[in-house]
C-alpha positions as CSV (number, residue, x, y, z in Angstrom):
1,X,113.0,61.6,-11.8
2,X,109.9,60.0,-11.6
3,X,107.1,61.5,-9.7
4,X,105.6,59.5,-7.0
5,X,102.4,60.4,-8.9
6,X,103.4,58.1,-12.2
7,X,104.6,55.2,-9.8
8,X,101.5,54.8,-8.3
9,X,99.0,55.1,-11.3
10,X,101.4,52.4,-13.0
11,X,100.9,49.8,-10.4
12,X,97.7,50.3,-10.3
13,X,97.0,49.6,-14.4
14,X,99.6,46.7,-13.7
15,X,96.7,45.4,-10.9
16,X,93.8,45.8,-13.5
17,X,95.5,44.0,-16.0
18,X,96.4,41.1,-14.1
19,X,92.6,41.1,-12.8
20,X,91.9,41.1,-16.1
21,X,93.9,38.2,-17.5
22,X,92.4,35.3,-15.3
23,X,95.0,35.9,-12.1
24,X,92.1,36.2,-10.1
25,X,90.1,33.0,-9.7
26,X,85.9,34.1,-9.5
27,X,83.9,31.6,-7.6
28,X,79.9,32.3,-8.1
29,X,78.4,32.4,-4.0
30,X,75.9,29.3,-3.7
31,X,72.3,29.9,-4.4
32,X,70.9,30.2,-0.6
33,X,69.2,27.1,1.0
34,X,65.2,27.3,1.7
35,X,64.9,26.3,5.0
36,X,61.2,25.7,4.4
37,X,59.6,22.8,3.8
38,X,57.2,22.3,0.7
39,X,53.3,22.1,0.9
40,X,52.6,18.6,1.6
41,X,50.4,17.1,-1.4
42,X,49.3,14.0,1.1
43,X,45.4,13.8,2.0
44,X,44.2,14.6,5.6
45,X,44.0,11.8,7.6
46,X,40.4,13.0,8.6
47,X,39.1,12.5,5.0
48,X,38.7,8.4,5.5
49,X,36.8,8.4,8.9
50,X,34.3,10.8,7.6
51,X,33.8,8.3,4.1
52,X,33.6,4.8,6.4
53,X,31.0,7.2,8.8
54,X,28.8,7.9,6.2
55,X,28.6,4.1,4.3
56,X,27.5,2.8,7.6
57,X,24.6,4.4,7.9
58,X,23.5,4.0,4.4
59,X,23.9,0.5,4.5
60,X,22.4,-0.5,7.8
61,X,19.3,1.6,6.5
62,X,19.2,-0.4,3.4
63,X,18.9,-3.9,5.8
64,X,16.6,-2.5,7.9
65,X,14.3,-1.3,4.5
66,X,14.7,-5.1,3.5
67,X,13.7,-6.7,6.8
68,X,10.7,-4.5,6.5
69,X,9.6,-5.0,3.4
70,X,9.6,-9.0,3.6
71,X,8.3,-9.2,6.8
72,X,5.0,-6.9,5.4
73,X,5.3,-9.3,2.4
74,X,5.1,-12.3,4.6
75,X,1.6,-10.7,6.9
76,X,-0.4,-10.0,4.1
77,X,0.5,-14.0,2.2
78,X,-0.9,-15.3,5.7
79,X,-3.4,-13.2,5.5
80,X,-4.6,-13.8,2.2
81,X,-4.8,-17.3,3.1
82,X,-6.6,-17.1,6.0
83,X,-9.3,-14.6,4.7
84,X,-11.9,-16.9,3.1
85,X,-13.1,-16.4,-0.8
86,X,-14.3,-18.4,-3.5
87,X,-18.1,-19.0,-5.2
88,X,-20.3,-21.8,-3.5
89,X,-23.1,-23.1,-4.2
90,X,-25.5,-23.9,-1.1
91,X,-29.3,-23.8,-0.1
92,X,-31.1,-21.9,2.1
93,X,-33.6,-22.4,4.4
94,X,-36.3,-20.2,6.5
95,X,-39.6,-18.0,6.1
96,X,-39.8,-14.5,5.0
97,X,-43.4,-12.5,5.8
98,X,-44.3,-15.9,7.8
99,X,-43.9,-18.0,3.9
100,X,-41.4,-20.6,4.2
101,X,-39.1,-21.3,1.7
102,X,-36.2,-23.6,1.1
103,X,-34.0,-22.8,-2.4
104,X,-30.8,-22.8,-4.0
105,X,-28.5,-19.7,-4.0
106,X,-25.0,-18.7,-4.9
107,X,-22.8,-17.4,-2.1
108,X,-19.7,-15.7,-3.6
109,X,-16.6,-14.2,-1.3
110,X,-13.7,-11.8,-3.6
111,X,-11.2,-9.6,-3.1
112,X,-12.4,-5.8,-2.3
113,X,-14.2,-4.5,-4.9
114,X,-14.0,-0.4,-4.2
115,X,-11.2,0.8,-2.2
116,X,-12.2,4.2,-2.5
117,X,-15.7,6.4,-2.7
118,X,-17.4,3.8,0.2
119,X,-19.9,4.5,2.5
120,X,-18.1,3.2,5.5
121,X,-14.3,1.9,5.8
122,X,-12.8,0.0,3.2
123,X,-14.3,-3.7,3.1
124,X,-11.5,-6.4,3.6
125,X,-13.7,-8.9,1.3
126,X,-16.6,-8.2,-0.8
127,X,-19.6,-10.9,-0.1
128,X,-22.9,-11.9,-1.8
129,X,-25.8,-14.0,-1.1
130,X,-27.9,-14.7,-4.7
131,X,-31.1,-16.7,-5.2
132,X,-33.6,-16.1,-8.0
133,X,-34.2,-12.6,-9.0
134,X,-36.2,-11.0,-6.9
135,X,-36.3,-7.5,-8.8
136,X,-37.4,-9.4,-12.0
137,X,-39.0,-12.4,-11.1
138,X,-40.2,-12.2,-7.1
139,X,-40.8,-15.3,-5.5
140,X,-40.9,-16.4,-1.6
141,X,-37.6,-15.9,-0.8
142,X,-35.7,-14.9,-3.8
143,X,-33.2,-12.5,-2.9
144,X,-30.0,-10.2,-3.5
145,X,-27.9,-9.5,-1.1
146,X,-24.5,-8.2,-0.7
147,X,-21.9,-5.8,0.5
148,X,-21.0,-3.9,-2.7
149,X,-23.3,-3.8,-5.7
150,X,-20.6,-5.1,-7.9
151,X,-20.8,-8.9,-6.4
152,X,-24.1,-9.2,-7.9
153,X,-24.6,-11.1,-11.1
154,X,-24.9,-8.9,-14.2
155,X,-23.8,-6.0,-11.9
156,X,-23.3,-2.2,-13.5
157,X,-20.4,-0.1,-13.1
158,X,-21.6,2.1,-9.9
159,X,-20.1,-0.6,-7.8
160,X,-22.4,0.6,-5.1
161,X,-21.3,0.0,-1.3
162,X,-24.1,-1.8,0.2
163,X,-22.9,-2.9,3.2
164,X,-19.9,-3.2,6.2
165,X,-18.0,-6.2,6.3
166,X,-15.9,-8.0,9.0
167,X,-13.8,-11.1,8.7
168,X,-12.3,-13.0,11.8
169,X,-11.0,-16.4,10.6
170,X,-12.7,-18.1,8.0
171,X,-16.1,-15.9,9.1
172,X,-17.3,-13.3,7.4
173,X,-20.4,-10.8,8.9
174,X,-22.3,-8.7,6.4
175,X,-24.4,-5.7,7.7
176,X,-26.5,-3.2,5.7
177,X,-25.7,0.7,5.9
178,X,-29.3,1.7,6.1
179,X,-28.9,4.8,4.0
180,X,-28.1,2.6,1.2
181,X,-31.3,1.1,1.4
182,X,-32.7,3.1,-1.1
183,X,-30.1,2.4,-3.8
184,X,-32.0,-0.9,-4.2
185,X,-28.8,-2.7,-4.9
186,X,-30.3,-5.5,-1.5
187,X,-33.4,-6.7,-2.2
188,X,-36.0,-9.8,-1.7
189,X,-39.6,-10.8,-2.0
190,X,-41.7,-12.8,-0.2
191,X,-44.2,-13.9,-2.6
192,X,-44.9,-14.9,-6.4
193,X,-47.7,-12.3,-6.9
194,X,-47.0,-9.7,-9.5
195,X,-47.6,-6.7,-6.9
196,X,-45.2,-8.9,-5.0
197,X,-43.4,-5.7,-2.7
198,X,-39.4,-5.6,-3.2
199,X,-38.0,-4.9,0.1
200,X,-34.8,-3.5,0.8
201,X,-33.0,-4.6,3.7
202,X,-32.0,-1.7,6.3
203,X,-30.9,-3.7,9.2
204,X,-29.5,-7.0,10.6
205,X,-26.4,-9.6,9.0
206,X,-25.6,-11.7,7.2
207,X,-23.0,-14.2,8.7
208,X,-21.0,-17.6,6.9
209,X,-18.2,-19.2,7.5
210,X,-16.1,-20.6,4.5
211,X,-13.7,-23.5,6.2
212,X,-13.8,-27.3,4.3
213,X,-17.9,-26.4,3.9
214,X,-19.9,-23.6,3.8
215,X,-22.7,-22.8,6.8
216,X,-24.4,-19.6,8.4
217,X,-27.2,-17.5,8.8
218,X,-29.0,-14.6,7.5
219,X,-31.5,-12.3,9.1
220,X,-32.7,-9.3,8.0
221,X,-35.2,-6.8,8.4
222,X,-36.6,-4.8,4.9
223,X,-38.7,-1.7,4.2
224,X,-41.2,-2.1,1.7
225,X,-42.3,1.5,1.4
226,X,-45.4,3.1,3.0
227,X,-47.7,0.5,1.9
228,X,-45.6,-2.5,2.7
229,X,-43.8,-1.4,5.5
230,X,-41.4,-3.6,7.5
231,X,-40.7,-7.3,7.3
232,X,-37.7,-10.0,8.2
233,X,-36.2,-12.4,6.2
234,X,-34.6,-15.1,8.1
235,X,-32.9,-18.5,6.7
236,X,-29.9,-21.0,7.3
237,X,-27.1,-21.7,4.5
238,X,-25.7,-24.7,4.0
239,X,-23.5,-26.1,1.5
């Protein structure tokens, strides 16, 4: 007989071989579904308010830079053409030391000659009144006189300020710095003689205005040194 022991391990191989030979269909489980989302490669929304905040700005301060810049363009062109200038010729008139005179001269009206190293505040115009030469030739009423050394004919490269100027319109006042006196860029004489004094104005204007003609004034007190001392020079201009 067989044993019980035999029967079973026989079924058992017969189980395996079936197994074995394709009686058993293997299906492969299905890879498990992600149930989480992938990072989202689209841009925050926030990034394009942030870009239009910052052009804004930029551009409205570039306008406003323009707006600026053509209206200080425009102020000084009307400026410029108010402000009187030019070289005229014209005669003046009046007494120095009680001798009267009456002579040609050479009014002249520029742009600012120093801007920087003055004696006072920056001159708007540079202005000066020539007749003769007074230094080199002294006659009744020969004289220089100007705000900045520079105006005069012949002038050196000191460019001396001489004088304060103001301009309202198409008039122009010239006053002497007294401490400039000395520099003996102003001067004028009040006779022909050869020990003729120079004096050097300290104090008073000069004062033109330069519309379709030229006319004005000029008084001004000089010192003469010790000897000399004090005297005024006094005249109309015309021209």
């Amino acid at each position: 007989m067989i044993s019980n022991r035999k029967i079973a391990a026989a079924l058992t191989a017969g189980l395996l071989l079936t197994a074995g030979c394709g009686g058993v269909e293997q299906v492969a489980s299905p890879a498990p579904v992600s149930t989480t989302e992938p990072p989202s490669t689209t841009a925050t929304p926030t990034e394009t308010p942030e870009t239009t905040t910052e052009t804004t700005p930029e551009s409205t301060s570039e306008t406003t830079t323009t707006e600026e810049e053509t209206t200080t363009t425009t102020s000084e062109t009307e400026e410029a053409r108010r402000t009187p200038s030019g070289s005229y010729d014209v005669t003046i008139s009046g007494s120095v030391s009680g001798t009267s005179f009456r002579r040609s001269a050479t009014l002249r009206i520029v742009k600012t000659i120093s801007s920087t190293g003055t004696t006072n505040d920056v001159n708007p115009v540079d202005v000066c009144l020539v007749s003769g030469n007074p230094a080199g030739q002294p006659q009744p009423g020969a004289i220089w006189f100007g705000s900045n050394s520079g105006c005069a004919p012949g002038a050196g490269k000191a460019h001396l300020d001489l004088a304060t100027v103001d301009v309202d319109g198409d008039t122009v006042t010239v006053e002497p710095v007294e401490n400039m006196a000395a520099t003996g860029g102003n001067v004028f004489t009040s006779s022909s003689s050869i020990a003729a004094c120079p004096f050097f104005p300290v104090s008073g204007r000069l004062r033109v205005s330069a519309g379709s003609g030229v006319s004005g004034s000029i008084e001004v007190t000089g010192y003469g040194g010790a000897f000399c001392g004090n005297t005024v020079y006094q005249a109309k201009i015309s021209g």
